[in-house]
C-alpha positions in Angstrom: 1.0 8.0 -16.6 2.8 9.4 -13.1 1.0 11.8 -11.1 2.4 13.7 -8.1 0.0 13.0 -4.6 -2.2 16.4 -5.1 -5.3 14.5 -5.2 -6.0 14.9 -8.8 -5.1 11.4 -10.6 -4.7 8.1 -9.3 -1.0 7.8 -7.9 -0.9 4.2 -8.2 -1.8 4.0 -12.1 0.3 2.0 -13.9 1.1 -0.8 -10.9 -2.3 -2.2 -10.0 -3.1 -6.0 -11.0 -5.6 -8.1 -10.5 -5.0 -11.6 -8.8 -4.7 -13.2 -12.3 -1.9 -11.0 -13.0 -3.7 -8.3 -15.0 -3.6 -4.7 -14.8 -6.1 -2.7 -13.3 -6.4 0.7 -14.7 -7.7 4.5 -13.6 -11.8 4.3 -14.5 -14.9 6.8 -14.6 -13.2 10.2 -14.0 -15.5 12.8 -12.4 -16.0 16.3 -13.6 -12.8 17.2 -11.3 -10.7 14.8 -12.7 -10.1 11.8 -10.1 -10.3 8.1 -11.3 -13.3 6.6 -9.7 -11.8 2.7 -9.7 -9.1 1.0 -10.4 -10.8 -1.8 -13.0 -9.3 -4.9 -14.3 -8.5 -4.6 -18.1 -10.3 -8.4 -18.7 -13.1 -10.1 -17.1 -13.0 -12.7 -15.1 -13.4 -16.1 -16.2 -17.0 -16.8 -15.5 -17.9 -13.8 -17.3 -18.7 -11.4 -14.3 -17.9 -8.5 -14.1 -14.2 -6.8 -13.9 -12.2 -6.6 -11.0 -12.6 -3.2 -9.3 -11.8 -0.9 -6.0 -12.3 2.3 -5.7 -9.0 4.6 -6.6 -8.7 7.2 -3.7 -9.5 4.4 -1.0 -6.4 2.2 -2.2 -4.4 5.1 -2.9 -4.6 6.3 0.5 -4.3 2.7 2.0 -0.9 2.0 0.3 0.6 5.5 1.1 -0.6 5.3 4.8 0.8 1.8 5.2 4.1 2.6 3.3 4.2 5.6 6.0 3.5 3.3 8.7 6.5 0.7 7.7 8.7 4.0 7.5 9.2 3.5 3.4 7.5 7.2 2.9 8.5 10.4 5.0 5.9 12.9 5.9 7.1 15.0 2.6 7.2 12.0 0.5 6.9 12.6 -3.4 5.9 10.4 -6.4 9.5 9.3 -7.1 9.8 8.2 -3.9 6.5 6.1 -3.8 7.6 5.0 -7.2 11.3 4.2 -6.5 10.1 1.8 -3.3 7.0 0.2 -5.0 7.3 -2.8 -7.5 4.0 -3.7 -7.3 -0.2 -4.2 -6.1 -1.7 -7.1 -6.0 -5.5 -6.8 -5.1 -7.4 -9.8 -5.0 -10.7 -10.4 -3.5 -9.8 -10.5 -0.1 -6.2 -8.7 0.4 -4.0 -6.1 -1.1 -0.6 -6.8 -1.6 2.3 -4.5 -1.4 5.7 -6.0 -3.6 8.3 -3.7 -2.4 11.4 -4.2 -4.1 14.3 -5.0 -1.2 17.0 -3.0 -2.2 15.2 0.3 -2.5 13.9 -0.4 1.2 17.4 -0.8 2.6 18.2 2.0 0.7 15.3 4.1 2.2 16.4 2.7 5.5 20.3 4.0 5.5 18.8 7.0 4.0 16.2 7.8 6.8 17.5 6.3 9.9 21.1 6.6 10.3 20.9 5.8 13.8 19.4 2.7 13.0 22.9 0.6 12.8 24.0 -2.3 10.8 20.9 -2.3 8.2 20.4 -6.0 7.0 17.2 -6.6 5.6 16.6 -8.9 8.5 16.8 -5.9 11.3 14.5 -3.8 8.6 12.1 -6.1 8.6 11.7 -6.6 12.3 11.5 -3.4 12.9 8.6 -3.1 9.5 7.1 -5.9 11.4 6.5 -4.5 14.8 4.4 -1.6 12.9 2.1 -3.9 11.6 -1.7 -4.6 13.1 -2.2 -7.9 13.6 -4.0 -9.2 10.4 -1.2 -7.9 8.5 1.7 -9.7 6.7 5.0 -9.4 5.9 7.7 -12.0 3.6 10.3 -12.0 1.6 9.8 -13.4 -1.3 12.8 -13.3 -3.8 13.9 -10.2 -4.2 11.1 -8.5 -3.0 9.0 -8.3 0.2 5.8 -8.9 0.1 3.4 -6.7 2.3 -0.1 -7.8 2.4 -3.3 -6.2 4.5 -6.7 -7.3 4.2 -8.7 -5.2 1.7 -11.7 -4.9 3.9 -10.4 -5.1 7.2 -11.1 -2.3 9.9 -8.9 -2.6 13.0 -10.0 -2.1 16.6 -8.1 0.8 18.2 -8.3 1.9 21.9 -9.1 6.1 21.9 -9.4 7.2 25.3 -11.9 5.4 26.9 -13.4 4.8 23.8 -13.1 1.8 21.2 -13.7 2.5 17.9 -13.1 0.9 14.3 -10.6 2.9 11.8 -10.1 2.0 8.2 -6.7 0.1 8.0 -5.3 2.7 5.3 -5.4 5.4 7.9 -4.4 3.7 11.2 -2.2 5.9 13.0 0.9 3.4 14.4 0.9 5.0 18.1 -3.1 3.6 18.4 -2.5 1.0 16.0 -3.4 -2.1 18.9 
């Protein structure tokens, strides 16, 4: 099921997997509708319990990074999340972006015609120079693979002022 981003159903539903490859679906909907957690359809292997993270957290975290990397405009729309994303990935200590590589060159000659020659080398310079420092980017086939640590919180100067922001909503002028 597809959602547009108004808030009310997970928008990643549909491409979140575990680390062992299976899919993590929308769980515990409150009285106004949201999905609660994204939760891994099988247990894991020891018998513990399922695979889980919370829906709006990684929601916002993949749509501020995709921002970040220039994949999603300011007036970006589910198609467009959904034409650029192949896949999540969240394991126990990451979450991994699979973006397929032609829909980011296309986004790129799309969005920044001044940008010249676009080569999926000079797109991902310039996607790596908007990345904090505990962040990743590869290529890896014929996707790129994007990964930021799930719990991380990234030290950005304010002012005078350090303080810690969540790495789903770290804006890329402060981003240090």
């Amino acid at each position: 099921m597809r959602i547009s981003h108004d808030g009310c159903d997970p928008l990643l539903a549909g491409l979140v997997i575990d680390a062992a490859g299976h899919p993590m679906v929308p769980s515990r909907r409150t009285a106004s509708g949201r999905a609660r957690y994204y939760v891994s359809v099988v247990s894991s292997p020891d018998g513990s319990e399922r695979a889980r993270i919370p829906a709006a957290r990684l929601d916002r975290r993949v749509v501020g990074l995709l921002k970040r990397v220039g994949l999603l405009g300011e007036d970006w729309r589910q198609g467009d999340l959904e034409a650029v994303l192949h896949r999540v990935v969240v394991s126990p200590d990451a979450v991994e972006l699979q973006i397929g590589i032609r829909a980011c060159l296309a986004v790129w000659r799309q969005s920044y015609p001044d940008f010249g020659r676009v080569t999926i080398a000079r797109v991902q310079g310039a996607m790596m120079g908007r990345l904090t420092v505990d962040e990743e980017l590869a290529e890896v086939g014929s996707k790129l693979s994007l990964t930021t640590p799930r719990h991380s919180r990234n030290r950005c100067a304010v002012g005078r002022h350090a303080r810690l922001m969540d790495m789903g909503e770290v804006n890329p002028t402060t981003a240090y």
